[in-house]
DRENNU-990390 format. One line per field, with one value per atom (N, C-alpha, C): residue number from 1; x, y, z; residue in one letter. Coordinates in pm, whole numbers, plus 50000, padded with zeros to 5 digits. Example, Ala and Ser with C-alpha at 12.3 -4.5 7.8 and 13.67 -1.06 7.14 Angstrom:
<sites>
seq = (1,1,1,2,2,2)
px = (51319,51230,51320,51285,51367,51290)
py = (49431,49550,49670,49775,49894,50003)
pz = (50780,50780,50780,50708,50714,50787)
type = (A,A,A,S,S,S)
</sites>
This chain:
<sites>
seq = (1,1,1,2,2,2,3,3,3,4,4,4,5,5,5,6,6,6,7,7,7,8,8,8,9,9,9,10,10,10,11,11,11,12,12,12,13,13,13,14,14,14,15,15,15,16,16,16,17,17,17,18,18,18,19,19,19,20,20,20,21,21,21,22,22,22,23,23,23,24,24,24,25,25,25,26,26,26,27,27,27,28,28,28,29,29,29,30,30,30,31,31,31,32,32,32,33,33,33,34,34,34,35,35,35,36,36,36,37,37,37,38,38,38,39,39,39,40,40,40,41,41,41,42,42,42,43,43,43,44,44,44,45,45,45,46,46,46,47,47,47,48,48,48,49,49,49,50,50,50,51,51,51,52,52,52,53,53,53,54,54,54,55,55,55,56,56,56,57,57,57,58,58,58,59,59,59,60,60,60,61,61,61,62,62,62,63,63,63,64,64,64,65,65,65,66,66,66,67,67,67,68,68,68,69,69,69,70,70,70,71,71,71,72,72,72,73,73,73,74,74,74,75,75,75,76,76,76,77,77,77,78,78,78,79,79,79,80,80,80,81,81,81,82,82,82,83,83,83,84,84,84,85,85,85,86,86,86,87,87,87,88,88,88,89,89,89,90,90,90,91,91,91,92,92,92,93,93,93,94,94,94,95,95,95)
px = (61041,60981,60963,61069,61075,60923,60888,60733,60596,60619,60505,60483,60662,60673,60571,60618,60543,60382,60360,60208,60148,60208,60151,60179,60277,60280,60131,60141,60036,59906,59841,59705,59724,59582,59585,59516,59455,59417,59472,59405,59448,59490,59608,59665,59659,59579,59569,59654,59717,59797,59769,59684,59643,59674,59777,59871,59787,59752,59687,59588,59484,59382,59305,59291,59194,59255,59401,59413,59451,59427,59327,59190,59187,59045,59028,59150,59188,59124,59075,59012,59173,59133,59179,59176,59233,59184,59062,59015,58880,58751,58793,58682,58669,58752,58766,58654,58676,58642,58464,58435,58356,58233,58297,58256,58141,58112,58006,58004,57889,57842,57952,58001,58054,58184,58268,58363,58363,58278,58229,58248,58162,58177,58280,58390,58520,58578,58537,58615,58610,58499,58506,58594,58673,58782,58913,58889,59054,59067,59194,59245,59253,59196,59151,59282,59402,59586,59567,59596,59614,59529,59376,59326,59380,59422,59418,59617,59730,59792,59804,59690,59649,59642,59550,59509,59629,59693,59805,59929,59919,59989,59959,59824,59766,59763,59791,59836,59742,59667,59605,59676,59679,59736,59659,59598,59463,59543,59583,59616,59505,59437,59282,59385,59315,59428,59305,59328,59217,59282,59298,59387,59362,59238,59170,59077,58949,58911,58907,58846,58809,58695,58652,58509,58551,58664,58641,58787,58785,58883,58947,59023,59060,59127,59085,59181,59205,59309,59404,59435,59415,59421,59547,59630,59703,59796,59889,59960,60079,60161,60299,60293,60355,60324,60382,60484,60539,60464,60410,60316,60164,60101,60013,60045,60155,60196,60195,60274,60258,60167,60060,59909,59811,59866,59803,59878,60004,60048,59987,59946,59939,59809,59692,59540,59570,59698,59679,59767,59820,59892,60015,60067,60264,60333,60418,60512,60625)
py = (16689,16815,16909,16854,16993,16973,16838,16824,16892,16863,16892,17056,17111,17283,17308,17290,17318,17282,17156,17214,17246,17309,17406,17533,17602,17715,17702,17591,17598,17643,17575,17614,17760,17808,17870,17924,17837,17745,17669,17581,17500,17367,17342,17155,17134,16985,16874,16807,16690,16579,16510,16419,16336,16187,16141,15991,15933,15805,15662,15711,15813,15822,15757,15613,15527,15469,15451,15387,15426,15581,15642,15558,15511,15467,15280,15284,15092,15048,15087,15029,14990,14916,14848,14937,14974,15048,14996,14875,14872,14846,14856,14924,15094,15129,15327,15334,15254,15305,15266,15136,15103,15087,15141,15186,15308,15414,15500,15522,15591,15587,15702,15785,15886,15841,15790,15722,15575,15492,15406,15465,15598,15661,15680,15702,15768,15620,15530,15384,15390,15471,15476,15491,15643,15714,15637,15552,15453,15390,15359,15252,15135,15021,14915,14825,14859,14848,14932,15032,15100,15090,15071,15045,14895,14804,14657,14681,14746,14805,14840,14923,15058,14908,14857,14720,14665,14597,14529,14604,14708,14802,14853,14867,14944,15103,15142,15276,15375,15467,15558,15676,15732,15910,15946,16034,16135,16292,16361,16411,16498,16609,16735,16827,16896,17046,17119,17232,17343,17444,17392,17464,17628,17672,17794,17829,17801,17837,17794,17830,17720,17644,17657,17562,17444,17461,17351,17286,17185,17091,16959,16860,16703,16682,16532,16447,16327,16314,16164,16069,15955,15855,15745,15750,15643,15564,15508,15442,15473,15542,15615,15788,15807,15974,16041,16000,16031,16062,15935,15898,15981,15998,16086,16268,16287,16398,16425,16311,16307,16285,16209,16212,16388,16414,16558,16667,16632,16707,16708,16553,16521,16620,16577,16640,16812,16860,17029,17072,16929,16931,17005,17014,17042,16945,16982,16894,16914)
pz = (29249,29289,29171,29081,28953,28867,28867,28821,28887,29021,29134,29061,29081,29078,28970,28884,28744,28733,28815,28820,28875,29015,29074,29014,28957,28896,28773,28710,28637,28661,28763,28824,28892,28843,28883,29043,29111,29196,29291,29406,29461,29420,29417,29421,29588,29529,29689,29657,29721,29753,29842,29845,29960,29927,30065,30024,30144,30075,30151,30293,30266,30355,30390,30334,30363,30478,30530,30616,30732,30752,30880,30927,30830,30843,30868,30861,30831,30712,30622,30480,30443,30320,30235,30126,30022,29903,29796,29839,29777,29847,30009,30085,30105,30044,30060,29922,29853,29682,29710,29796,29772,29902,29971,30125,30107,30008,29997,29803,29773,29644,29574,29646,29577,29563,29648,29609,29528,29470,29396,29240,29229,29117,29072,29171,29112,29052,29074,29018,28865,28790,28656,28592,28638,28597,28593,28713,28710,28636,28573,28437,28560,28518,28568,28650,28543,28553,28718,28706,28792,28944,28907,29029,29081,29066,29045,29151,29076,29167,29305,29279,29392,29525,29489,29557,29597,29513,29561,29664,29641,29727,29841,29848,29944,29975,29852,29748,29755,29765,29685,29714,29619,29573,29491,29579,29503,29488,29368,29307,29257,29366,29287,29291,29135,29104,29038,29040,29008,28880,28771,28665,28659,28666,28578,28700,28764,28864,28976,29069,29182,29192,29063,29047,28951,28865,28770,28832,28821,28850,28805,28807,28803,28905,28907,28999,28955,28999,28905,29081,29013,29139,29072,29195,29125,29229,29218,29319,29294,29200,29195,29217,29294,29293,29184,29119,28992,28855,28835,28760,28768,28897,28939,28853,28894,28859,28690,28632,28492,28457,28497,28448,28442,28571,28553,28484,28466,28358,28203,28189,28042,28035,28109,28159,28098,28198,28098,27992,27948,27797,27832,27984,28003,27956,27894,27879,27985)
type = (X,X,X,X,X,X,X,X,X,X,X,X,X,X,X,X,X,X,X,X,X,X,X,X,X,X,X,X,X,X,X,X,X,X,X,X,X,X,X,X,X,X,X,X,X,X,X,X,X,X,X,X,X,X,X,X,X,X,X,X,X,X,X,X,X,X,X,X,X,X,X,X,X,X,X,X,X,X,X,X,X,X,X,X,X,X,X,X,X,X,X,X,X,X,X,X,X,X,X,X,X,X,X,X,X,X,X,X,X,X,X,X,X,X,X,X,X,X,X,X,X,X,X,X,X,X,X,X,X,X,X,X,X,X,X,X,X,X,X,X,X,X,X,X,X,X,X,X,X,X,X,X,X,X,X,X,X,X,X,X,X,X,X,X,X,X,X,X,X,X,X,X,X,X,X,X,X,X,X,X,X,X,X,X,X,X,X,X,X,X,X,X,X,X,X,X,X,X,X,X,X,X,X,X,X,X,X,X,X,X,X,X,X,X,X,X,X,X,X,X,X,X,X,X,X,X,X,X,X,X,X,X,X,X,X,X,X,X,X,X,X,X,X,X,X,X,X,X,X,X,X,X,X,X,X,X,X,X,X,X,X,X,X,X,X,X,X,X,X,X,X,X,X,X,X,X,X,X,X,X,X,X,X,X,X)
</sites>
């Protein structure tokens, strides 16, 4: 939690946390990714390690945080929520 804290104090903005929504939906995590064009796109961003995981797990943790406004943003996709967190830490250079 002492990670989450810190980057939500960081943003100045909204943090999302959204765990395994595809399977509201019964997808698979590479029918969520590949089921419409906008989620297809986001496959770029994934380290190939990580999506390949995500898969084997049946994982996704989508991690959107809004550092500075409510227009500019990231989101980190991953299959550890830990790891999610430290990724978006690294993103606004917290240590």
């Amino acid at each position: 939690m002492e990670k989450l804290n810190k980057l939500i104090q960081r943003c100045k903005c909204g943090v999302h946390l959204t765990i395994n929504k595809h399977r509201d939906y019964y997808e698979t995590v590479e029918q969520h990714f590949k089921s419409n064009p906008i989620n297809e796109e986001k496959l770029e961003d994934i380290d190939k390690g990580v999506y390949e995981k995500m898969k084997q797990l049946n994982t996704i943790i989508e991690l959107h945080f809004y550092p500075d406004t409510p227009i500019g943003f990231y989101v980190v996709y991953h299959y550890d929520l830990e790891k999610a967190i430290d990724d978006a830490l690294t993103t606004l250079n917290v240590a």
